[in-house]
C-alpha positions in Angstrom: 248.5 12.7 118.5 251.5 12.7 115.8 250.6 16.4 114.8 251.0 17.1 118.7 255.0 17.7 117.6 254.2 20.3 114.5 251.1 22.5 116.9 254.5 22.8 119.2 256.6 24.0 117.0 254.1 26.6 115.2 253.5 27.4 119.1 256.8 28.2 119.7 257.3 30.0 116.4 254.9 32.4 117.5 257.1 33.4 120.5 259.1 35.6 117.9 256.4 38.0 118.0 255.4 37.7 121.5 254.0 40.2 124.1 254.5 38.1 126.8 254.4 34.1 127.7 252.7 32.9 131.0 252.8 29.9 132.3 249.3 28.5 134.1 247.6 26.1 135.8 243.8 24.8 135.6 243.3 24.0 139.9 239.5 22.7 140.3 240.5 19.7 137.3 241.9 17.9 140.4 238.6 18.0 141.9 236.8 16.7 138.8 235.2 13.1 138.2 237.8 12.3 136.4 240.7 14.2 137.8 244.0 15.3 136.6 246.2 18.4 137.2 245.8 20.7 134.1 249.1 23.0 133.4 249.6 25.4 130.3 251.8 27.7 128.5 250.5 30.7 126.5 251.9 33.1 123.8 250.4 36.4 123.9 251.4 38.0 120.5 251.7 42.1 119.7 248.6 41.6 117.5 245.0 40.9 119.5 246.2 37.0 119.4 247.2 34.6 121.9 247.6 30.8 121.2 247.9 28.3 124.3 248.3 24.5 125.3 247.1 22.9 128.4 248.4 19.4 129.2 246.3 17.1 132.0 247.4 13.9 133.6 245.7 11.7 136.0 246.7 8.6 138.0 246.1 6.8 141.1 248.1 9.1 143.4 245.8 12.0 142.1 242.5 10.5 142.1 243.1 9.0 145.7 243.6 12.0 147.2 240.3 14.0 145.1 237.8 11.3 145.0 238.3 8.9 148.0 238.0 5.9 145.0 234.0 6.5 144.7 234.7 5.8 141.2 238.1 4.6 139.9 240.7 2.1 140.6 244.4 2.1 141.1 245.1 1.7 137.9 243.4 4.9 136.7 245.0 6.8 133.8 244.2 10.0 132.3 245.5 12.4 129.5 244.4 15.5 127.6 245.5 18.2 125.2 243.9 21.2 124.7 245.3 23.5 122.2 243.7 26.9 121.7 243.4 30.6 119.9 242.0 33.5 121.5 241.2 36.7 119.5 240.9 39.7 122.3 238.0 42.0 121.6 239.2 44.6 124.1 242.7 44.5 123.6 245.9 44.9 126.4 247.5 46.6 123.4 244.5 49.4 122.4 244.2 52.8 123.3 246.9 53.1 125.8 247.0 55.6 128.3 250.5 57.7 127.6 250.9 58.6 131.0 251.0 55.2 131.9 253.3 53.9 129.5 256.1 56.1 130.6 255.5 55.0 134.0 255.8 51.9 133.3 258.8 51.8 131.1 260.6 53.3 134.6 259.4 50.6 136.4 257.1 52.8 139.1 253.5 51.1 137.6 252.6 47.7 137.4 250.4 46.9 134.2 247.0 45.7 135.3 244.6 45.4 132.8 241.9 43.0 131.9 240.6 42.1 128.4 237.7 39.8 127.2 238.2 37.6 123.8 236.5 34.5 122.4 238.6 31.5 121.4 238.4 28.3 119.4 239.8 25.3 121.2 240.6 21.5 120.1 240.6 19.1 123.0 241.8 15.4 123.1 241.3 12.9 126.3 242.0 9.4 126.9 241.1 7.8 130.6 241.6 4.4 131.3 240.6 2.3 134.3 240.3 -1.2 135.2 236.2 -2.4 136.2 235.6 -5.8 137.7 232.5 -7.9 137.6 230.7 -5.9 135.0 227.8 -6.0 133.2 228.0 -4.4 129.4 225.6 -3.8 126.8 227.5 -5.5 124.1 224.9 -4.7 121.2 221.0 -4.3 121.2 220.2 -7.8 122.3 223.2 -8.9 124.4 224.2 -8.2 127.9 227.8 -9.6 128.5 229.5 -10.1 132.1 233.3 -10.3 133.0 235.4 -10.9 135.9 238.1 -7.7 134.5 238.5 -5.8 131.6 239.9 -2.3 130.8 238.1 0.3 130.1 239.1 3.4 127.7 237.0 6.8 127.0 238.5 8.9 124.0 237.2 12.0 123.2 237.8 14.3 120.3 236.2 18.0 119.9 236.0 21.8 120.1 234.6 24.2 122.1 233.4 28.0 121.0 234.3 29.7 124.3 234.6 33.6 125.6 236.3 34.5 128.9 238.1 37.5 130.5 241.7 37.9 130.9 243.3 40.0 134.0 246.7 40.8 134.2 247.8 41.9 138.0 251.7 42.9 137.5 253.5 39.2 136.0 250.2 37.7 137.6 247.5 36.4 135.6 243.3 35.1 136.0 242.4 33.8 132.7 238.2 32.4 133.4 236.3 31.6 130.5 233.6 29.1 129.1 231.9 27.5 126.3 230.3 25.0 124.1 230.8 22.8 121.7 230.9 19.2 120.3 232.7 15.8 120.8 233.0 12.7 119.6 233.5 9.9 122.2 234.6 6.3 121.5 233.9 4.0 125.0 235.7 0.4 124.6 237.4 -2.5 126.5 240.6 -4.1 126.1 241.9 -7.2 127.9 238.6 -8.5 128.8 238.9 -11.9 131.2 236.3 -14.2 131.0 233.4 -13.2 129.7 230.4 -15.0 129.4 226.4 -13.8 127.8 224.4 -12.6 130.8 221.0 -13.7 130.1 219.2 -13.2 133.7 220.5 -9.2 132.9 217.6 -7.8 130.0 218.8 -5.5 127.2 216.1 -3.4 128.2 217.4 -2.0 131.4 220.7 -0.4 129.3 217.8 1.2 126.8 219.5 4.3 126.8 222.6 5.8 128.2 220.9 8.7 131.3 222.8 12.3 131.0 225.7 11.5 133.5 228.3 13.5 133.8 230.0 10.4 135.2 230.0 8.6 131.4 228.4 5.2 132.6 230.9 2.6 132.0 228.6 0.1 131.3 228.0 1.2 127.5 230.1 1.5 125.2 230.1 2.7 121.3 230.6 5.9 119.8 228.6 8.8 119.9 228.5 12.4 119.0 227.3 14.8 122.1 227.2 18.4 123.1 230.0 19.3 125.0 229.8 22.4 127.4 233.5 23.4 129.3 234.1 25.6 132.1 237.2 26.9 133.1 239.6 29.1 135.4 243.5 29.5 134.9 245.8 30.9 137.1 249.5 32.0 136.0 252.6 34.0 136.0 254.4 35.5 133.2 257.3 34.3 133.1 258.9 36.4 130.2 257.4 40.2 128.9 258.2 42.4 126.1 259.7 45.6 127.4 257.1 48.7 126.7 
């Protein structure tokens, strides 16, 4: 989190030598099972670079809307970072066509282009969320049960990912995908009254089942494969004349 200030700056460093900067937004991470709105800026540089961050947040108001409370509470909470690098293999800036470049520099053709590229990304997420009369698997021979507690998920990773970028005029699709790795820390804070649960047997938390969901009944740390999918819409806000 504290070297969130110095990626900015090196971010914005970068915007010396920029192509272009687009703003964007991630829409289907409102519909996710753990739902936030996703928005990003990105530096295209004049070499076959581009570096971006995406920010998420999540809350109640969000959350109601998307998931109708089948999982969270009102006091859901969720943030990300997501800073990345993308190296274009088919470049915007190759092999232009000369014909087209004096068009555009009079204005009469928009520049539409698309490129591929793969990219390494970092990702950070914390959620939060309140769980009442729980059952946890404290360690490997002790179920514990509360009346409330708060839970937190923190993940920390990185994702290999290629995707396709198309550029429409200032309007911009940006889809990609990947996979990776993460480490993810499940915990609870401000636990009221618990008590052993002795009726509830070890056994039946054995092992945490693939769940896309992230039971909340476990907790510990664990390294996982991490897959990401992803489509970003955006505008160019600011281009380097041709």
């Amino acid at each position: 989190m504290r070297q969130l200030p110095l990626l900015f700056l090196l971010f914005l460093s970068t915007s010396i030598f920029s192509q272009s900067i687009n703003l964007h937004t991630s829409p289907f991470t409102a519909l996710d099972l753990a739902p936030r709105w996703r928005i990003g800026v990105e530096y295209d540089t004049q070499m076959d670079l581009a570096f971006s961050l995406d920010i998420g947040y999540g809350n109640d108001a969000l959350q109601t809307r998307t998931t109708d409370r089948r999982r969270w509470d009102n006091n859901y909470y969720y943030l990300e970072f997501r800073p990345e690098i993308k190296l274009f293999l088919t470049s915007f800036k190759r092999t232009p066509n000369f014909r087209k470049l004096q068009q555009q520099r009079l204005g009469r053709y928009p520049a539409n282009s698309s490129a591929a590229y793969i990219s390494l990304e970092y990702f950070h997420s914390h959620l939060k969320n309140t769980f009442s009369n729980t059952n946890i698997l404290l360690s490997s021979n002790l179920v514990v049960r509360f009346d409330e507690g708060r839970f937190h998920k923190i993940k920390n990773g990185g994702h290999f990912k290629i995707g396709i970028k198309h550029q429409a005029g200032r309007f911009v699709i940006d889809f990609s995908g990947g996979i990776g790795g993460t480490r993810r820390h499940k915990f609870y804070t401000d636990v009221k009254n618990w008590i052993p649960n002795y009726s509830f047997y070890p056994e039946a938390f054995d092992s945490e089942p693939f769940d896309f969901a992230d039971k909340h009944e476990f907790i510990g740390t664990r390294s996982l494969v991490h897959a990401t999918l992803n489509l970003r819409i955006g505008y160019a806000i600011w281009r380097k004349k041709l």
